[in-house]
C-alpha positions in Angstrom: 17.5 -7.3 2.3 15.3 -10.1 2.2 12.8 -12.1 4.3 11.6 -15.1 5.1 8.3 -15.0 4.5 5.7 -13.3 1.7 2.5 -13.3 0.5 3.3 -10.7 -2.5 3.3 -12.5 -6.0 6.3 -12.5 -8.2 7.4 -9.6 -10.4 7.5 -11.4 -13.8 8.9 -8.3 -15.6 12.3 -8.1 -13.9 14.6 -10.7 -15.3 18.1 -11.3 -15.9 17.5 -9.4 -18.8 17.1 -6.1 -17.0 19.7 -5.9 -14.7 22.3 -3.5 -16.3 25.5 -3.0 -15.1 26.5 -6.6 -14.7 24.4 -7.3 -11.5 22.2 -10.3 -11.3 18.2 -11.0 -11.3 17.9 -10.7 -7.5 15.4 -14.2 -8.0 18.1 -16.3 -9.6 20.7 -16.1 -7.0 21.3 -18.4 -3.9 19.6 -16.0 -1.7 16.2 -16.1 -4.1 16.8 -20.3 -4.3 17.6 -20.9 -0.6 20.4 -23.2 -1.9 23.5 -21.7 -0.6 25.8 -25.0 0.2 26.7 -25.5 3.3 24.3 -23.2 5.3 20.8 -24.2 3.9 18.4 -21.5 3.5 19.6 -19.6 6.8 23.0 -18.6 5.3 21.4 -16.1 2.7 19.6 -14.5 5.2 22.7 -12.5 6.7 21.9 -10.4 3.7 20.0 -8.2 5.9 22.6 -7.6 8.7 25.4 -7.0 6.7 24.2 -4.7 3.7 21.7 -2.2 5.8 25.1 -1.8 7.9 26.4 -0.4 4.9 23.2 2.3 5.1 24.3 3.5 8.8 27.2 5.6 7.0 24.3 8.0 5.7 21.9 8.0 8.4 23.8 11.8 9.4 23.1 12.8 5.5 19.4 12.0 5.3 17.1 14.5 5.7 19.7 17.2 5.8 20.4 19.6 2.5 23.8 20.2 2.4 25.3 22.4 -0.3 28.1 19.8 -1.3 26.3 17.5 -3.2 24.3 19.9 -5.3 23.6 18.1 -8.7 24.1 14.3 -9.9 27.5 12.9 -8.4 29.6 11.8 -11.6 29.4 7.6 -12.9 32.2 6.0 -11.6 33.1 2.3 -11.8 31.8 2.0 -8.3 28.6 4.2 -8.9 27.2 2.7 -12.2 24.4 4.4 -13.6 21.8 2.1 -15.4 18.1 4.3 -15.5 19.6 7.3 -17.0 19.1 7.4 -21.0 20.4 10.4 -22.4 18.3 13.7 -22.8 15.2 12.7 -21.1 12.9 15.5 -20.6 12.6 15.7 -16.8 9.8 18.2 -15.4 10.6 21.3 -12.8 11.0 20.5 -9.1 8.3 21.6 -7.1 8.3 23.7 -3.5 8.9 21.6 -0.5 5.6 21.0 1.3 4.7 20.6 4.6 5.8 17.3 6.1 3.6 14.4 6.7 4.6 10.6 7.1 4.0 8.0 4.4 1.7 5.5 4.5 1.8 4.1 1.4 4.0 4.0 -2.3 3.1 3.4 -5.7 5.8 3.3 -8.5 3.3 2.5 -11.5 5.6 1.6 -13.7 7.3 -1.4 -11.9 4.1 -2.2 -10.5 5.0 -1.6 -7.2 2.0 -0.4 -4.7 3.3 -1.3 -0.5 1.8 0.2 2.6 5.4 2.2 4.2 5.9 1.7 7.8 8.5 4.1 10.0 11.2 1.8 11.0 14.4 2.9 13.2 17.7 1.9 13.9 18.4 -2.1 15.0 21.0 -3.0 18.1 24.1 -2.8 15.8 23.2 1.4 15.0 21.9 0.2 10.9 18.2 0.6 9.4 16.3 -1.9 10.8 14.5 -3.2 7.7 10.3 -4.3 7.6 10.2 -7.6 9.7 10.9 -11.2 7.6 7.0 -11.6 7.6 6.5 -8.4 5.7 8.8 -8.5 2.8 6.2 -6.8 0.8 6.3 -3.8 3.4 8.3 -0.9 3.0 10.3 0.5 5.4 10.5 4.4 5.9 13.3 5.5 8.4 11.3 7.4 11.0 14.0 10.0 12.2 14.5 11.5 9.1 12.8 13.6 6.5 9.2 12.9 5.8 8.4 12.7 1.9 7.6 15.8 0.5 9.5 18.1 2.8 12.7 19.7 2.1 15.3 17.1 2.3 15.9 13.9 0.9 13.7 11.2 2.4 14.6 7.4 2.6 12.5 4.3 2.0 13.8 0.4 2.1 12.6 -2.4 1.3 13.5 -6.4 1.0 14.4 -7.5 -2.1 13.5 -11.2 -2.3 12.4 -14.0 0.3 13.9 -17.3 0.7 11.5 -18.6 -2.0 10.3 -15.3 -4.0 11.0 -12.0 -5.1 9.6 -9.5 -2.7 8.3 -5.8 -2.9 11.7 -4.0 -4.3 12.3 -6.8 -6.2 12.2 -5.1 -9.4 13.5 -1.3 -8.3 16.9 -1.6 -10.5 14.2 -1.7 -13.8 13.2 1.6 -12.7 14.1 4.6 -15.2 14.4 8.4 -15.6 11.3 10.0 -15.6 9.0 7.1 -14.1 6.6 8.6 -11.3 7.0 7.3 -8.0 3.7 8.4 -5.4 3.8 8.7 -1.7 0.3 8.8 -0.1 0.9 11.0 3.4 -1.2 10.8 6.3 -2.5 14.2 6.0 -4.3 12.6 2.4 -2.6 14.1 0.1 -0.3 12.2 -2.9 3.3 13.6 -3.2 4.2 12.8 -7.0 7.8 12.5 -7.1 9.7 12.1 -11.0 12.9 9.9 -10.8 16.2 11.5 -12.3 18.8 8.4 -11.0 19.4 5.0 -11.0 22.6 3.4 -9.7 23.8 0.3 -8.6 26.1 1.4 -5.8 29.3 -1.7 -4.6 28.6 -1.7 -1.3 32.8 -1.8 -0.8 33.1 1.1 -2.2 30.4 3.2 -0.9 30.2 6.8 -0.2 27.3 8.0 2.0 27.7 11.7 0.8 27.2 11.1 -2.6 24.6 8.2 -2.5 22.3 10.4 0.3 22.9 13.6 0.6 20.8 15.7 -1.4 21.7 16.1 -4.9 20.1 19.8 -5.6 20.1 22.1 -3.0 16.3 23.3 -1.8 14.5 20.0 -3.3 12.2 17.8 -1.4 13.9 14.8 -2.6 13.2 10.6 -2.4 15.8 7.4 -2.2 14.4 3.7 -2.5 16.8 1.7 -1.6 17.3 -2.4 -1.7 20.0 -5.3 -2.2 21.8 -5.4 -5.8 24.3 -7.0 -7.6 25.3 -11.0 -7.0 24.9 -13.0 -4.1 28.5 -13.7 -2.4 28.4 -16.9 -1.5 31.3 -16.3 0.8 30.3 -13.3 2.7 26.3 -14.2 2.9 25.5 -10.8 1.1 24.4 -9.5 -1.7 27.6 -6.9 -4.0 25.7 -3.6 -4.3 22.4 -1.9 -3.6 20.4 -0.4 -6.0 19.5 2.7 -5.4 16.6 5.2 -7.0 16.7 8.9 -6.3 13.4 10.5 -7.1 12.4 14.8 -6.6 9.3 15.9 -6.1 7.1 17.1 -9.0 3.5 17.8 -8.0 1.1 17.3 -4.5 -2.6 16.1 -5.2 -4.6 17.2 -2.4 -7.3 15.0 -0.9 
């Protein structure tokens, strides 16, 4: 999930150091440097093609609440959990509203704040991602639930450029409890509270646990971008990281 090009400054506060789980600083790989031998900086950039395929298994399970994944799916050695601290307060899920599109996110804590654009599906059926010129863009997929309604609702974004980090960068820093906003088109602020962060190998990947809705009823949120290391051999990143938020509060305009 990177680009080629971005005018977004880096994200000093997600380093090496952060990355739990054993996964990498997205910035220090091959795909951040643009040095991957043999292919230059093109080679990194099949990245995008190859992981968001990964993304199409879901695309059934978003915006759908299905009654078999009601409640946090269990840490596995292929689901790592890395933003969940043990007996953090988390507040009470509020009623689904009435859906409007996204226009804009703010996760205050990371401080991420990216207009969202509705993207669709590209020419091989997977999430087509912001274009290479906006890597500090985030992508909502159009067809699906619109933040705030009942559901759980997906946004994607890049998470470095051939020369920098871009805007999800720094999403596998995110923790339990951290506020993530969604400004709708109808003016109001959907305030969602995040209770999940995993780093999901995109080998073993299951769709119904990483996207379908984890409560039953909730209005619910994914961000989702590249994680892990950089396989040199394959041109793609290991893992995605993958935040699931709930929605907490609505601020009227």
């Amino acid at each position: 999930m990177a680009a080629e090009d971005s005018t977004g400054t880096e994200d000093t506060g997600d380093t090496a150091g952060t990355k739990a789980a054993g996964t990498k600083a997205a910035g220090t790989n091959t795909a951040g440097t643009g040095t991957a031998p043999g292919g230059g900086t093109g080679r990194g950039r099949l990245l995008t093609g190859v992981t968001w395929a990964v993304l199409l298994l879901g695309l059934w399970l978003w915006g759908r609440d299905t009654t078999g994944a009601t409640g946090p799916a269990p840490t596995t050695g292929d689901v790592a959990a890395v933003g969940r601290p043990p007996r953090v307060p988390l507040p009470p899920a509020h009623d689904p509203v009435a859906p409007a599109p996204p226009l804009r996110i703010e996760v205050p804590s990371l401080g991420i704040s990216a207009p969202v654009v509705p993207r669709g599906l590209d020419a091989a059926g997977a999430v087509d991602p912001p274009p290479y010129a906006k890597a500090q863009t985030v992508g909502w997929y159009g067809a699906g639930t619109q933040p705030g309604a009942r559901g759980a609702s997906l946004l994607v974004g890049h998470v470095d450029t051939e020369t920098r980090p871009a805007v999800f960068y720094g999403l596998s820093a995110a923790r339990t409890g951290a506020e993530i906003r969604v400004v709708r088109a109808d003016g109001s602020v959907a305030r969602f509270t995040v209770d999940d962060v995993r780093v999901v190998e995109r080998e073993r990947f299951d769709a119904r646990k990483v996207y379908g809705p984890r409560a039953a009823g909730r209005a619910e949120l994914r961000l989702i971008t590249c994680g892990g290391t950089f396989d040199r051999a394959s041109g793609s990143y290991t893992s995605n990281v993958v935040v699931s938020a709930y929605l907490t509060g609505l601020q009227r305009s």
